[in-house]
DSSP file (Angstrom, degrees, kcal/mol; ACC not computed):
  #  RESIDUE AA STRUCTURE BP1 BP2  ACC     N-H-->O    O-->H-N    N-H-->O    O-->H-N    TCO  KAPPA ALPHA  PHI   PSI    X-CA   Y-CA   Z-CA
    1    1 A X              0   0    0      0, 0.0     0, 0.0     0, 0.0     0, 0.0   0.000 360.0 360.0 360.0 140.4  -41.7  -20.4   24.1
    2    2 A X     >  -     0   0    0      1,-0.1     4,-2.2   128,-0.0   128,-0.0  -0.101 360.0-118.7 -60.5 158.5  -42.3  -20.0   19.8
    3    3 A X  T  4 S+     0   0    0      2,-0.2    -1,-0.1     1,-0.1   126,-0.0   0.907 116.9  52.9 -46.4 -59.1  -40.4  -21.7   17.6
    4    4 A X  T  > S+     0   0    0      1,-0.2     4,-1.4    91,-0.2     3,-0.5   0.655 105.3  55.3 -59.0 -24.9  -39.4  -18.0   16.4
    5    5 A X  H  > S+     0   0    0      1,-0.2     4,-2.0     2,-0.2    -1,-0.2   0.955 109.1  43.2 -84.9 -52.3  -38.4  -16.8   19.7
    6    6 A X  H  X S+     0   0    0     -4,-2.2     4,-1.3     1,-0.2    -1,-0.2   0.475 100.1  64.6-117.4  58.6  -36.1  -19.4   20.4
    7    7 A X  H  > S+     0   0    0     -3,-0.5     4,-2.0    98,-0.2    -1,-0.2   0.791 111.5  43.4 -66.4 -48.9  -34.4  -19.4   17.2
    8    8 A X  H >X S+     0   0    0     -4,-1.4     3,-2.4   120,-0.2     4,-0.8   0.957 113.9  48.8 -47.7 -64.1  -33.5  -15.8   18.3
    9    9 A X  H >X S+     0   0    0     -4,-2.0     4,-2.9   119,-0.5     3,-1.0   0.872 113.1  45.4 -35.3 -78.0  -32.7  -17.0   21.7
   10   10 A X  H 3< S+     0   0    0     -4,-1.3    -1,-0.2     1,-0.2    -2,-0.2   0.651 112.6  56.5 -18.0 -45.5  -30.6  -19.7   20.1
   11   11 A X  H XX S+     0   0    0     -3,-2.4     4,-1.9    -4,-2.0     3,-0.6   0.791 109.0  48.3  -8.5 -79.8  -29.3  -16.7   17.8
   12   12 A X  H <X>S+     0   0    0     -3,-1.0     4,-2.9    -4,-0.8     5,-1.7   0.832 109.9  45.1 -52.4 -74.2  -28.3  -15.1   20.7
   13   13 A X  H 3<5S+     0   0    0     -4,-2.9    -1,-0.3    -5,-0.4    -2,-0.2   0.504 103.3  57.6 -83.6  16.4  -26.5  -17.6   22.5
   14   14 A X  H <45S+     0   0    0     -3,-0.6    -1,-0.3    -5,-0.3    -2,-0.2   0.695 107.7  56.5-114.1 -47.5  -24.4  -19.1   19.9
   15   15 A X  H  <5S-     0   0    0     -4,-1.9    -2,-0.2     1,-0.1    -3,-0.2   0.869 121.6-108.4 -51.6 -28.0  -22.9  -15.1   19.4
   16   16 A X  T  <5 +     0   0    0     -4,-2.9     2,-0.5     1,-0.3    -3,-0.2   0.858  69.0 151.6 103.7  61.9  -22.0  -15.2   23.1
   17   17 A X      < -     0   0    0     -5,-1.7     2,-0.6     2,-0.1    -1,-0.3  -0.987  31.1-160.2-124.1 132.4  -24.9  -12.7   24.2
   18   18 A X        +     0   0    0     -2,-0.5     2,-0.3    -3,-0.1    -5,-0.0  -0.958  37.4 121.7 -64.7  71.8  -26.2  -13.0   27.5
   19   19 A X        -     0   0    0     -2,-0.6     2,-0.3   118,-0.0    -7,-0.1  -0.981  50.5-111.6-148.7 148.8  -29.7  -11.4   27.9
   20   20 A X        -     0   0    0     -2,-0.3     2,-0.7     1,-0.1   116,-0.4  -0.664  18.2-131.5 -90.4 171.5  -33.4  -12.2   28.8
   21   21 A X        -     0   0    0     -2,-0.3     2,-0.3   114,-0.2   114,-0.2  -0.853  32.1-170.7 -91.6  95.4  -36.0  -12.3   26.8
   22   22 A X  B     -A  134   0A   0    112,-3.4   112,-2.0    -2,-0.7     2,-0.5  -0.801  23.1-125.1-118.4 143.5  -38.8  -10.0   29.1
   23   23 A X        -     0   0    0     -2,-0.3     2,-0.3   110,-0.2   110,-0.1  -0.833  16.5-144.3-100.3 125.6  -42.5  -10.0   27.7
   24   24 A X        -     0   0    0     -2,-0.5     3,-0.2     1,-0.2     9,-0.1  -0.834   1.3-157.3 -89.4 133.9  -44.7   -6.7   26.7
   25   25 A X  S    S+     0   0    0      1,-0.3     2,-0.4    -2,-0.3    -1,-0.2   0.996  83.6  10.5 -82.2 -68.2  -47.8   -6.7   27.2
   26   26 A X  S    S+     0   0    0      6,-0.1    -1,-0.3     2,-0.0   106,-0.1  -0.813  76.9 145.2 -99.5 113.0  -49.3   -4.1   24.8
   27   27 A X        +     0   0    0     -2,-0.4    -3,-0.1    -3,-0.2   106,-0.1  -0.232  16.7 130.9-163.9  65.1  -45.9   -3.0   22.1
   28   28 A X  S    S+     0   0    0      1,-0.1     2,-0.4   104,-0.0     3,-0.1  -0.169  77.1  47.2-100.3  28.7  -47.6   -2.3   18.4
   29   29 A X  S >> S-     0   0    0      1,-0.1     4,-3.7    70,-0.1     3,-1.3  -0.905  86.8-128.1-169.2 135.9  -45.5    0.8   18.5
   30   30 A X  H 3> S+     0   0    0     -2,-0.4     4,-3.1     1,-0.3    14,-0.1   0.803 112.9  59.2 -69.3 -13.4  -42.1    1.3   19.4
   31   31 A X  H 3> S+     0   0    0      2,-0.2     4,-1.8     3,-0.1    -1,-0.3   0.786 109.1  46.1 -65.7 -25.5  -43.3    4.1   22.0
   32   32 A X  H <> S+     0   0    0     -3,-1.3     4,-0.9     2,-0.2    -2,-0.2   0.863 114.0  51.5 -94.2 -39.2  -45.4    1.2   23.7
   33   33 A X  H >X S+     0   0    0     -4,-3.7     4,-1.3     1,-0.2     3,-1.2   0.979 111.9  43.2 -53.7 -57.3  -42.2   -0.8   23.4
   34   34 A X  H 3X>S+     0   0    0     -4,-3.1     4,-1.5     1,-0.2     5,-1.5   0.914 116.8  47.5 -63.2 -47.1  -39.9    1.9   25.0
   35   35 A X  H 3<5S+     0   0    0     -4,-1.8    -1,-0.2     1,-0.2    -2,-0.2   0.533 102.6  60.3 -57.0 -10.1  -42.3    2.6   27.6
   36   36 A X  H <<5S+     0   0    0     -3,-1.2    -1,-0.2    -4,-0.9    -2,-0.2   0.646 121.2  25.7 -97.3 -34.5  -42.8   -1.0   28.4
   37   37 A X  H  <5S-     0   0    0     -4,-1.3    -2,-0.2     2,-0.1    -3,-0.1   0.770 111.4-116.2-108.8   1.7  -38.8   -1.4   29.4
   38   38 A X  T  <5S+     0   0    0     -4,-1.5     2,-0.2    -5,-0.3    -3,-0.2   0.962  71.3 118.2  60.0  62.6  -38.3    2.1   30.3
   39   39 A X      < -     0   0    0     -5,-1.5    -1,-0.2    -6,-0.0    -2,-0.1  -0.858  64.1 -75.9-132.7 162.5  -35.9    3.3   27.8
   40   40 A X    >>  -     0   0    0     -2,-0.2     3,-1.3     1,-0.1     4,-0.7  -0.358  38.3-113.7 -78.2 173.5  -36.0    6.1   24.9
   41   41 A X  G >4 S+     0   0    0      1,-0.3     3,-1.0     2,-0.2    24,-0.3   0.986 117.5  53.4 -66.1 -61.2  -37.5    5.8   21.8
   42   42 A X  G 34 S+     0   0    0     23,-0.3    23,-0.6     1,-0.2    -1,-0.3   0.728  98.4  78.2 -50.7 -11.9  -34.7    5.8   19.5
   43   43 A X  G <4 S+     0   0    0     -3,-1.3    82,-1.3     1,-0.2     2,-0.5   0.776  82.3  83.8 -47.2 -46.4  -33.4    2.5   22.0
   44   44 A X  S << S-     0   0    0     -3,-1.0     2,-0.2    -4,-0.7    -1,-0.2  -0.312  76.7-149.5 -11.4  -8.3  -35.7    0.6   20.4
   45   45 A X        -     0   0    0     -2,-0.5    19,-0.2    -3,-0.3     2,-0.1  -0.236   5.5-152.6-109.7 115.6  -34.9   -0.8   17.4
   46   46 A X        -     0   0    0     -2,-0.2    17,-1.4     1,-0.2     2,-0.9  -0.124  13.5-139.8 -67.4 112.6  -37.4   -1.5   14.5
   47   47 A X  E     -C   62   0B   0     54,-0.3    52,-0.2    15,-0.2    54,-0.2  -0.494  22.4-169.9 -43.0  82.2  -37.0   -4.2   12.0
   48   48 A X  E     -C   61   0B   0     13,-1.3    13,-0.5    -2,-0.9     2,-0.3  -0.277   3.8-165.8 -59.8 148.6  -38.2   -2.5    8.7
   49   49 A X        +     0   0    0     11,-0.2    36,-1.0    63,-0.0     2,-0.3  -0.822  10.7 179.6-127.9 117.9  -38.5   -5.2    5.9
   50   50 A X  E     -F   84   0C   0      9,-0.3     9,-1.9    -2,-0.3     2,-0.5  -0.650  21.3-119.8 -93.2 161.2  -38.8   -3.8    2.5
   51   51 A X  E     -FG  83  58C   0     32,-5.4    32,-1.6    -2,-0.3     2,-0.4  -0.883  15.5-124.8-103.5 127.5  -39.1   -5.6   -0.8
   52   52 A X  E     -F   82   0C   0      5,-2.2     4,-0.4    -2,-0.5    30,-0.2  -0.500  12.0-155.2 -33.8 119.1  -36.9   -5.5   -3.9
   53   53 A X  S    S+     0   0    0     28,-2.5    -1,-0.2    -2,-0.4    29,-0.1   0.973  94.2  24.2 -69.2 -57.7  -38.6   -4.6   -6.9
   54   54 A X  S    S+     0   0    0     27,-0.4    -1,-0.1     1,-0.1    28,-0.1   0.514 131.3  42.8 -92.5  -7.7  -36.3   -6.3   -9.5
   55   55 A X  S    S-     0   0    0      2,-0.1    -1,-0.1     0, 0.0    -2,-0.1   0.678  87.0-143.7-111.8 -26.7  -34.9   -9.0   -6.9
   56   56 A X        +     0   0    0     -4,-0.4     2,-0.2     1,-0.2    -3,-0.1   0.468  59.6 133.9  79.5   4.2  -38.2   -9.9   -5.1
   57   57 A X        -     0   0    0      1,-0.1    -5,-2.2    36,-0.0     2,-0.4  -0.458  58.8-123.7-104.3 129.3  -35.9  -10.2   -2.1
   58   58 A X  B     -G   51   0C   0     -7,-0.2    53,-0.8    31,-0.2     2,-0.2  -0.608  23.4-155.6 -93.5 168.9  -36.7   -8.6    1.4
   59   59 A X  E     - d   0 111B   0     -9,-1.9     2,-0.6    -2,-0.4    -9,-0.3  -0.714  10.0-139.5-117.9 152.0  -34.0   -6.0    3.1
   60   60 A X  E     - d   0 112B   0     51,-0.6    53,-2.8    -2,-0.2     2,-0.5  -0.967  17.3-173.1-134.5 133.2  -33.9   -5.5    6.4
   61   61 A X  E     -Cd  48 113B   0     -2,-0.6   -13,-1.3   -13,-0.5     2,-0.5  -0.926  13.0-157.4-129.9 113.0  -33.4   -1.7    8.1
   62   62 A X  E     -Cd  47 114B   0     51,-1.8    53,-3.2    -2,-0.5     2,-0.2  -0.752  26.6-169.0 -91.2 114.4  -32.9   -1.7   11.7
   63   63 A X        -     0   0    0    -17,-1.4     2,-0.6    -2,-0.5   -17,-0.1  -0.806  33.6 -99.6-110.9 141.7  -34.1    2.0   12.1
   64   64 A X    >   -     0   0    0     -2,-0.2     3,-0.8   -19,-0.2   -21,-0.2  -0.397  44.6-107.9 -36.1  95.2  -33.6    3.9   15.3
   65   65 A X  T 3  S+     0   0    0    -23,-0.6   -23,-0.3    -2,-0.6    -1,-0.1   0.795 117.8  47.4 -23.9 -40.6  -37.6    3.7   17.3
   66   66 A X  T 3  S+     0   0    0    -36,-0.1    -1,-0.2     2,-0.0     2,-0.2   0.939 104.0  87.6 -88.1 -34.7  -38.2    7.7   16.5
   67   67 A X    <   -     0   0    0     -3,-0.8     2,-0.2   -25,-0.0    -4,-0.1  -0.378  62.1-143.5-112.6-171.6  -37.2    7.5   12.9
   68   68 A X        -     0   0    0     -2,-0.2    87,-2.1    -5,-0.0     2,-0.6  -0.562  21.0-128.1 -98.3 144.4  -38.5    6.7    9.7
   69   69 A X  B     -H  154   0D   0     85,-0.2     2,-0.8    -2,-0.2    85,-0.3  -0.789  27.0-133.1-115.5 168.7  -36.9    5.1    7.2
   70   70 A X     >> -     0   0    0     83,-2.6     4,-1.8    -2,-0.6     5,-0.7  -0.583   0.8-143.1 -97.4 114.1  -36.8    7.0    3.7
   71   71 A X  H  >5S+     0   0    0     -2,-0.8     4,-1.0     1,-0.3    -1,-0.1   0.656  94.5  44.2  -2.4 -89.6  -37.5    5.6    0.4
   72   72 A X  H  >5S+     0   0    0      2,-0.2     4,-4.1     1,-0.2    -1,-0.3   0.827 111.2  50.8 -47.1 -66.1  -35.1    7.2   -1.8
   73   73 A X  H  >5S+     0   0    0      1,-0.3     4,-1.5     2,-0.2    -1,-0.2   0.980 117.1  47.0 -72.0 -55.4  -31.8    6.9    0.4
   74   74 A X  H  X5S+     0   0    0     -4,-1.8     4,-2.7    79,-0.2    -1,-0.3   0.851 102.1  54.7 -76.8  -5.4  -32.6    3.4    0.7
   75   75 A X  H  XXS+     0   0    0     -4,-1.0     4,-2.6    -5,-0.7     5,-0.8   0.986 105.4  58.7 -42.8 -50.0  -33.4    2.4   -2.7
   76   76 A X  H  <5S+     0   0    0     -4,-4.1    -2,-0.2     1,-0.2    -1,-0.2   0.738 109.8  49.2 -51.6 -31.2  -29.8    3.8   -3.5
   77   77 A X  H  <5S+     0   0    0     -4,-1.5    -1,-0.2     1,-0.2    -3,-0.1   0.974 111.5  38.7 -14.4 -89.4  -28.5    1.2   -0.8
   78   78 A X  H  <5S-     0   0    0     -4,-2.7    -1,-0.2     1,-0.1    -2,-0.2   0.618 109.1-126.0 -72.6 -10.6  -30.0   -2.0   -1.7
   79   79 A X  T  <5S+     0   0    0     -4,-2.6     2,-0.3     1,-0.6    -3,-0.1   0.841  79.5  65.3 102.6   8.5  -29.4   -1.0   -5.5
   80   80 A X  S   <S-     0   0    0     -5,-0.8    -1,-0.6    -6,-0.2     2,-0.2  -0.821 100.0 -73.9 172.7 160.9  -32.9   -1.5   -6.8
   81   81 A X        -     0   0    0     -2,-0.3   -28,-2.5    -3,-0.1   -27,-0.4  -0.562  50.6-141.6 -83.4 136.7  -36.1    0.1   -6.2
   82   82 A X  E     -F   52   0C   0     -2,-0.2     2,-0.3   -30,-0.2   -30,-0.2  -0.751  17.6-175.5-120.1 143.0  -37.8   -0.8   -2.6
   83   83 A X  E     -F   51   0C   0    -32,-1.6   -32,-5.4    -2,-0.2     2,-0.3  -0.948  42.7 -84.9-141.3-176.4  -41.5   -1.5   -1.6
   84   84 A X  E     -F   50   0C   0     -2,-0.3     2,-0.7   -34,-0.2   -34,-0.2  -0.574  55.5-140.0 -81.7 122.8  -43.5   -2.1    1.3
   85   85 A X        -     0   0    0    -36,-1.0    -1,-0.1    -2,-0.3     5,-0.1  -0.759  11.9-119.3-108.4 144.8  -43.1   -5.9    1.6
   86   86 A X     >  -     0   0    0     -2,-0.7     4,-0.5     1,-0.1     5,-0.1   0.466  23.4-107.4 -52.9-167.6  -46.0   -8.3    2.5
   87   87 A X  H >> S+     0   0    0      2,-0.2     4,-2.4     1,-0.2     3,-0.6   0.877 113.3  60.5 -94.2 -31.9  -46.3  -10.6    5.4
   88   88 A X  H 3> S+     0   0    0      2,-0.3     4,-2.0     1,-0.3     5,-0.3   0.941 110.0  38.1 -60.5 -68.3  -45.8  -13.6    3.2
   89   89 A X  H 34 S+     0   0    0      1,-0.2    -1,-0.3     2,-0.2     5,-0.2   0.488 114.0  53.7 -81.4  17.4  -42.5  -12.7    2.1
   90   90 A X  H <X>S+     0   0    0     -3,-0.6     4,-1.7    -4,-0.5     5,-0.7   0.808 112.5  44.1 -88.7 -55.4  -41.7  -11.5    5.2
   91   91 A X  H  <5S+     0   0    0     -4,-2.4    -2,-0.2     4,-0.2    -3,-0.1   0.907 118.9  46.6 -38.7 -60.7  -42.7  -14.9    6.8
   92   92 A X  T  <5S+     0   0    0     -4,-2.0    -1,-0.1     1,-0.1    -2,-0.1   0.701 118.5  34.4 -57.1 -43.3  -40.9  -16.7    4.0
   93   93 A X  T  45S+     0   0    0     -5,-0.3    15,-2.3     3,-0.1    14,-1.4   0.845 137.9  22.5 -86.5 -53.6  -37.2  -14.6    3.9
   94   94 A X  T  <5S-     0   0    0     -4,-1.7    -3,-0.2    -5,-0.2    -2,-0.1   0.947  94.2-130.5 -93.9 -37.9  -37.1  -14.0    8.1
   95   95 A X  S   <S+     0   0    0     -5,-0.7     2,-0.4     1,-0.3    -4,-0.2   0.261  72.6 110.8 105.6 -13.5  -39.6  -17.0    9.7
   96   96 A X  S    S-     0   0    0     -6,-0.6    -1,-0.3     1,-0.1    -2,-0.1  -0.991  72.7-104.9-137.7 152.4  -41.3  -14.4   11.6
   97   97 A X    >>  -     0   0    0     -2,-0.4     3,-3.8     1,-0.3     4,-0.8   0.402  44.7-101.3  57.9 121.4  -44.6  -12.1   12.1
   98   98 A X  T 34 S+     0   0    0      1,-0.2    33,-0.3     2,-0.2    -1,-0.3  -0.522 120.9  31.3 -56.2 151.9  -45.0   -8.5   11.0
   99   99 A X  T 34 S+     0   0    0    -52,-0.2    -1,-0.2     1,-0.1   -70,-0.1   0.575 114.9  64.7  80.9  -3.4  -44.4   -6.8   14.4
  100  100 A X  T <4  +     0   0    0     -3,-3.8    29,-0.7    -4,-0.1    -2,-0.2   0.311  63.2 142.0-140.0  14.0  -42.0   -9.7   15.7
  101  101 A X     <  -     0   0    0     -4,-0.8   -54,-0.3   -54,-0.2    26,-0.3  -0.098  33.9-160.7 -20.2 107.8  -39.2   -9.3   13.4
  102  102 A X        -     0   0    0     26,-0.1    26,-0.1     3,-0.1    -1,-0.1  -0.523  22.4-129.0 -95.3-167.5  -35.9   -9.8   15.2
  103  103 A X  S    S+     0   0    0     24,-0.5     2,-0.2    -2,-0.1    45,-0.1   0.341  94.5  34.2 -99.2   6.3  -32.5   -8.6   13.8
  104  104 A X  S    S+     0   0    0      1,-0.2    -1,-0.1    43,-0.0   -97,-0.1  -0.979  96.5  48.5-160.2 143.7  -31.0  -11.9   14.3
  105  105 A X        +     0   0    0     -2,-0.2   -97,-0.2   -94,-0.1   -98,-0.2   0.955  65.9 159.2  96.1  42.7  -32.3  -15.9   14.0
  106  106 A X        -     0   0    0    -99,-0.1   -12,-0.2    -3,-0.1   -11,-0.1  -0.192  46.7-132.1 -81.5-179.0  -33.9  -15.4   10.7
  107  107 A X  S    S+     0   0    0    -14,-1.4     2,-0.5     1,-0.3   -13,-0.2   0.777  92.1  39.4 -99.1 -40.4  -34.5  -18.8    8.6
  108  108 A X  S    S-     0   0    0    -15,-2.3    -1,-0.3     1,-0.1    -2,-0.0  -0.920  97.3-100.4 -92.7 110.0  -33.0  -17.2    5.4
  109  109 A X        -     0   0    0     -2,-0.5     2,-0.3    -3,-0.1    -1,-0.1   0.159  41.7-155.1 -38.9 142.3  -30.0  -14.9    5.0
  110  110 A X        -     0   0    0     36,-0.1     2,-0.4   -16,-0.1   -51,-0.1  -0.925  22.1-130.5-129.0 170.5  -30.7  -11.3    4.7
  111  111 A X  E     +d   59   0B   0    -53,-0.8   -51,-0.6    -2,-0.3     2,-0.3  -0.786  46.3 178.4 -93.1 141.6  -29.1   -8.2    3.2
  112  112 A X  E     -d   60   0B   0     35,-0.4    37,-0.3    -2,-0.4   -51,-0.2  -0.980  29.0-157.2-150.2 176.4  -29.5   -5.6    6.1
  113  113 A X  E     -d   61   0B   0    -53,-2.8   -51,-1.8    35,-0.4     2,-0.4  -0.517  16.7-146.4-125.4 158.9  -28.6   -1.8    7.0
  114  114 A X  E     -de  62 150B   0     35,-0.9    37,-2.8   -53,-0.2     2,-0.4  -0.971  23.3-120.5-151.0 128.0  -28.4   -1.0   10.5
  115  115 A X  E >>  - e   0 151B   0    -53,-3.2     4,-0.7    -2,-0.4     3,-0.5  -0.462  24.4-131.8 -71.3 114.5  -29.8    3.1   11.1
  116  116 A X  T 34 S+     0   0    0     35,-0.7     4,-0.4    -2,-0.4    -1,-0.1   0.732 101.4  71.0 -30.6 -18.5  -26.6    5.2   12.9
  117  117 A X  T >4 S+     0   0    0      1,-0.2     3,-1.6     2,-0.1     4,-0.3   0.922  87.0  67.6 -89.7 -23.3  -28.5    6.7   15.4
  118  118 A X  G X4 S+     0   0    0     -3,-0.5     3,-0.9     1,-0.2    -1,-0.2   0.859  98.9  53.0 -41.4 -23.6  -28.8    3.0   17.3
  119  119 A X  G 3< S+     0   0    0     -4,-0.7    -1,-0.2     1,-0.2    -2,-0.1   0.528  85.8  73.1-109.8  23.2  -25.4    3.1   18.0
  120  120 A X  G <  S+     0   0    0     -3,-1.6     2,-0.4    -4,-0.4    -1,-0.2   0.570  92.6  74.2 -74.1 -11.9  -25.4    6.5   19.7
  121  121 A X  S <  S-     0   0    0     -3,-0.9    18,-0.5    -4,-0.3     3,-0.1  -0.686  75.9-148.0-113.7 130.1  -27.3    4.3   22.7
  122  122 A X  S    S+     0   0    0     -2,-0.4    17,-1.4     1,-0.2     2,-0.4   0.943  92.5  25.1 -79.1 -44.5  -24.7    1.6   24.9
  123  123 A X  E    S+B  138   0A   0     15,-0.2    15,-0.2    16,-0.1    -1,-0.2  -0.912  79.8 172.3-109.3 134.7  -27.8   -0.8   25.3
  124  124 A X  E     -B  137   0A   0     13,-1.9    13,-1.0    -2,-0.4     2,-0.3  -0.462  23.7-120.5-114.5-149.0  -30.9   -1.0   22.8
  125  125 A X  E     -B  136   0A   0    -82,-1.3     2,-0.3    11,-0.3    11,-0.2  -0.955  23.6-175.9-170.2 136.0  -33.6   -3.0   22.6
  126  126 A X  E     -B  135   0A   0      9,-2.6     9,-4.8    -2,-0.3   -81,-0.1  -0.996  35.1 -88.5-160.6 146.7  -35.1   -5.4   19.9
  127  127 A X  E     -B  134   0A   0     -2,-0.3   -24,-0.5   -26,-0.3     7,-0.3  -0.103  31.5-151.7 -47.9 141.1  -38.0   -7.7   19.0
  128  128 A X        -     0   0    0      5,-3.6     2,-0.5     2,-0.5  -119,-0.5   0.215  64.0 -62.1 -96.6   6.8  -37.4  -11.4   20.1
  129  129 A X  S    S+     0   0    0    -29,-0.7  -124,-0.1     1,-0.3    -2,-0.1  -0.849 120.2  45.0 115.3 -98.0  -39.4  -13.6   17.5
  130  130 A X  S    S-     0   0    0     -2,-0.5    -2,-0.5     1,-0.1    -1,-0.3  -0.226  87.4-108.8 -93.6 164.9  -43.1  -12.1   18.4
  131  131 A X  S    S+     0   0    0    -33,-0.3     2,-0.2     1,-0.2  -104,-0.1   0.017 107.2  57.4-109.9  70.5  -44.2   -9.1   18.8
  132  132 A X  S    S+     0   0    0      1,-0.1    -1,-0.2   -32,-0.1     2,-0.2  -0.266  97.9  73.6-127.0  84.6  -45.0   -8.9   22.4
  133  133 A X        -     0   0    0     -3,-0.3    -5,-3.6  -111,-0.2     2,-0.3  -0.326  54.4-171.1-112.3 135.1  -41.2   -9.8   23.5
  134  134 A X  E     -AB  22 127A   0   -112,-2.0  -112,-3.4    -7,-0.3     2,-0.3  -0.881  13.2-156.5-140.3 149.0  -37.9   -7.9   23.6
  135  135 A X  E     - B   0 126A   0     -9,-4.8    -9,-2.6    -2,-0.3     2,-0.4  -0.817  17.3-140.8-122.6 165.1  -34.3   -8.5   24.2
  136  136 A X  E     + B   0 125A   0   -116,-0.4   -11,-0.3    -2,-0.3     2,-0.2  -0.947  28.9 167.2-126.9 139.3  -31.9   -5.7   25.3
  137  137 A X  E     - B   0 124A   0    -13,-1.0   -13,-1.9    -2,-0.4     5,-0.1  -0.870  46.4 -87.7-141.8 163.8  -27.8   -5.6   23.7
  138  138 A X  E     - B   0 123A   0     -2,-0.2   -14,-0.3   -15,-0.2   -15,-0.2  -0.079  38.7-130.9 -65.2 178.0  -25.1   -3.4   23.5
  139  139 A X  S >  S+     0   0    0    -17,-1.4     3,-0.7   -18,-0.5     4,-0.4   0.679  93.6  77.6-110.9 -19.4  -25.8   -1.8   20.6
  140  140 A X  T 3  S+     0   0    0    -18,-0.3     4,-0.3     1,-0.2    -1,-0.1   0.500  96.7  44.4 -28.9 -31.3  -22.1   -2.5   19.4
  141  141 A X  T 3  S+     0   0    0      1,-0.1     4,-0.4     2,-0.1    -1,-0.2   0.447  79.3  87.8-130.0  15.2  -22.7   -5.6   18.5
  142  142 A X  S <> S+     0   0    0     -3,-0.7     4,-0.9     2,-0.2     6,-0.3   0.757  91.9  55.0 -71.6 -30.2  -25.9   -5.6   16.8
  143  143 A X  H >> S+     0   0    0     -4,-0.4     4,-2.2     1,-0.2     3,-0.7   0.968 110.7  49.3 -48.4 -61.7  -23.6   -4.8   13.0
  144  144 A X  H 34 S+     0   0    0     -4,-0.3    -1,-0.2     1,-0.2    -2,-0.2   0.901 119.4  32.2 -72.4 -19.2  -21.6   -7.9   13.8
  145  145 A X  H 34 S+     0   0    0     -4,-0.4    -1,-0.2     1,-0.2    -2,-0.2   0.676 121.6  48.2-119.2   9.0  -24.8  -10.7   14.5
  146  146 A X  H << S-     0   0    0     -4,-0.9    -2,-0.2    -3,-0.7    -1,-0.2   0.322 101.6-135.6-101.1  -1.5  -27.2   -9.1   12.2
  147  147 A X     <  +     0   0    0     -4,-2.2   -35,-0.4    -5,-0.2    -3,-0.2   0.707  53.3 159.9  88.9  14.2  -24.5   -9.2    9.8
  148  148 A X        -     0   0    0     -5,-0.4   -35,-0.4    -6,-0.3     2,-0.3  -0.281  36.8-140.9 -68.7 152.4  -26.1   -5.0    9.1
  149  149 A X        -     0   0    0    -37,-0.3   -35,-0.9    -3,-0.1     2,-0.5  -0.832  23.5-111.7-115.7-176.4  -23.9   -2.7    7.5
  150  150 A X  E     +e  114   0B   0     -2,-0.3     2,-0.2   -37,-0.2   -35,-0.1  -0.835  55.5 155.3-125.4 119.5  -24.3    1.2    9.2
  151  151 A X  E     -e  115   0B   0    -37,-2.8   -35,-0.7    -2,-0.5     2,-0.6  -0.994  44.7-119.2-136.7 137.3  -25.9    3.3    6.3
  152  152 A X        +     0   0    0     -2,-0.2   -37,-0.1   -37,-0.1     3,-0.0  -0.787  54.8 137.6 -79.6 145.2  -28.0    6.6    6.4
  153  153 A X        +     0   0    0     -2,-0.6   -83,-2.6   -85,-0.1     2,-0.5  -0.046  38.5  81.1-157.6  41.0  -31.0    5.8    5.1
  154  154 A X  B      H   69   0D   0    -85,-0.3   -85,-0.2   -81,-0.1   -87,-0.0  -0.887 360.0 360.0-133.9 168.7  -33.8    7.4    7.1
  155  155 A X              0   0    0    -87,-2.1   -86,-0.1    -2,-0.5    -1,-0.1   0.599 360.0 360.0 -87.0 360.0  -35.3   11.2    7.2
């Protein structure tokens, strides 16, 4: 098991969540993801990291699998102007791999946003520390252990 996977697991179990950790084989896309655990696409849910412009700081928006999340509505969020941030500081703020992002077990604190339409689902689904592995939760209680607050900010 990675380092990064079981900090989540670790993550996980200090919140009082119960779940396994089940490995995908092929999941560069959150359709390959949903199809791998046989759920819908919006079940899913992808760990965006954007950059601060003026803070240098990554964001995290746990977006819904089907949507996108939108510039504009999240600048106004975080308060500052957003770009696509690189794998470095993405490595550096979270500890983990474009593509393995979890929502929880990061190294650094992060600011994050958590998409409404996740919590339309009783169980989703979320990266585990790499990205070929995924963990399933209520979807209730992803706000309280990714510490997200529930914003729109997607199209």
């Amino acid at each position: 098991m990675s380092k990064s996977m079981k900090r989540v697991k670790r993550a996980l179990e200090e919140a009082g969540i119960e779940t396994e950790i089940r490995e995908l084989g092929q999941a560069k896309t959150a359709q390959q993801a949903a199809d791998g655990v046989g759920c819908e696409l919006d079940q899913i849910a992808k760990s965006i990291i954007l950059a601060g412009v003026e803070t240098g700081q990554a964001l995290l928006f746990l977006t819904a699998g089907g949507n996108q999340v939108d510039a504009d509505k999240a600048s106004a969020i975080a308060g500052e102007p957003l770009t696509k941030a690189d794998a470095a500081l993405i490595r550096a703020q979270t500890g983990f791999a474009i593509g393995g992002v979890a929502p929880v077990g990061h190294i650094n604190p992060i600011r994050a946003w958590i998409d409404p339409r996740l919590l339309e689902f009783e169980e989703i689904w979320a990266a585990a520390g790499t990205p070929h592995h995924v963990f399933a939760l209520k979807s209730a209680v992803l706000p309280e252990i990714s510490g997200a607050q529930t914003a729109d900010f997607t199209t």
